[in-house]
N, C-alpha and C positions, 0 to 999 in steps of 0.2 A: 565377471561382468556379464557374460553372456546370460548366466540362472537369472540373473535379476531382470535382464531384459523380459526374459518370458515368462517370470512373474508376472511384469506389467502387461504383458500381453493378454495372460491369462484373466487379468483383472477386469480391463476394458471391455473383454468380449461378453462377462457376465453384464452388463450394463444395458447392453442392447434388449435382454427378455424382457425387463419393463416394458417397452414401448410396445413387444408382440404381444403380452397380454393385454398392455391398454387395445390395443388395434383387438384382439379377439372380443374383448368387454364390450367393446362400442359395438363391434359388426351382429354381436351377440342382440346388444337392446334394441339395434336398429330392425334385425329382422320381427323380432318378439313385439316391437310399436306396430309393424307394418303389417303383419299377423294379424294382432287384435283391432286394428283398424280397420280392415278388412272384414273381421268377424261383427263388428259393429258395422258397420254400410250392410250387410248382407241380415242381418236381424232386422235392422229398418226397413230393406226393403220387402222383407219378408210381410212383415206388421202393413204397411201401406196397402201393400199388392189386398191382402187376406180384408183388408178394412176396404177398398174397391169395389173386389167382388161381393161384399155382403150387400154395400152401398147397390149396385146393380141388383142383384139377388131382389133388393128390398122394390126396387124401381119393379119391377116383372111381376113380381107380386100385386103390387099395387096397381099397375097397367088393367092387370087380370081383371078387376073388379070393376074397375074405372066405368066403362059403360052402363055399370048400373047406377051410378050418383048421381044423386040431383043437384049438389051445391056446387056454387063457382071454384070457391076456396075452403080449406079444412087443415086438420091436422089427425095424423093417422100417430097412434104409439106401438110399438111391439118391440120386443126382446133386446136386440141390439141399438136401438135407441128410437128416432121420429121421423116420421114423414109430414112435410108441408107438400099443398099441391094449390096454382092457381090454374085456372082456366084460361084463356085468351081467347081472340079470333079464331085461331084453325094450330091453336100450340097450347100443348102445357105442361106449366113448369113443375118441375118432380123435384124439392131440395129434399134432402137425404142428409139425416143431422147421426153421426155416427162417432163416439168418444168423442166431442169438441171437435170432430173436423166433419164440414161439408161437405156435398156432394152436388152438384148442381145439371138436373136433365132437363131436355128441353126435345117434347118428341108432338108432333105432329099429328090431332084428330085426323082419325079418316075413318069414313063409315065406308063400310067396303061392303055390298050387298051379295049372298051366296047364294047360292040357287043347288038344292040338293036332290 
């Protein structure tokens, strides 16, 4: 009587590693989602930030020139994609068209006179 009992015993205790593997499997895919989640949000922001500074890049460039224009409005093209610009009262607007997304500046004429 007694062997048989701890046959059974024996038997039961194998039943339990299922559930440690399941629990390992899952904690396994969970980290590996959370991982490439992670590496995804950080390549987007990477991409945004880098498409940003071009967008500015491009605004400074264009600023540079600005004083020499005669027209209200225009459109500029180079490399990374367009510049639109209007004039205003004492403002003007710099869009900044870069892979399908926008850029929207809005910076303030000022004649500043220098005495050298």
């Amino acid at each position: 009587m007694k062997n048989k009992k701890q046959v059974l015993g024996s038997m039961n205790s194998q039943g339990g590693i299922l559930i440690s593997v399941l629990l390992a499997v899952f904690l396994c895919s969970l980290l590996l989602l959370n991982v490439l989640t992670a590496y995804h949000q950080t390549t987007d922001l990477v991409v945004r930030t880098k498409n940003l500074y071009e967008a500015r890049i491009a605004k400074e460039l264009f600023l540079a020139d600005y004083p020499n224009l005669k027209e209200k409005e225009d459109d500029w093209s180079f490399n990374k994609g367009e510049i639109t610009y209007q004039t205003e009262a004492n403002e003007v607007k710099v869009t900044v068209k870069i892979k399908k997304k926008k850029y929207h500046f809005y910076e303030k004429i000022s004649t500043s006179i220098s005495s050298e």
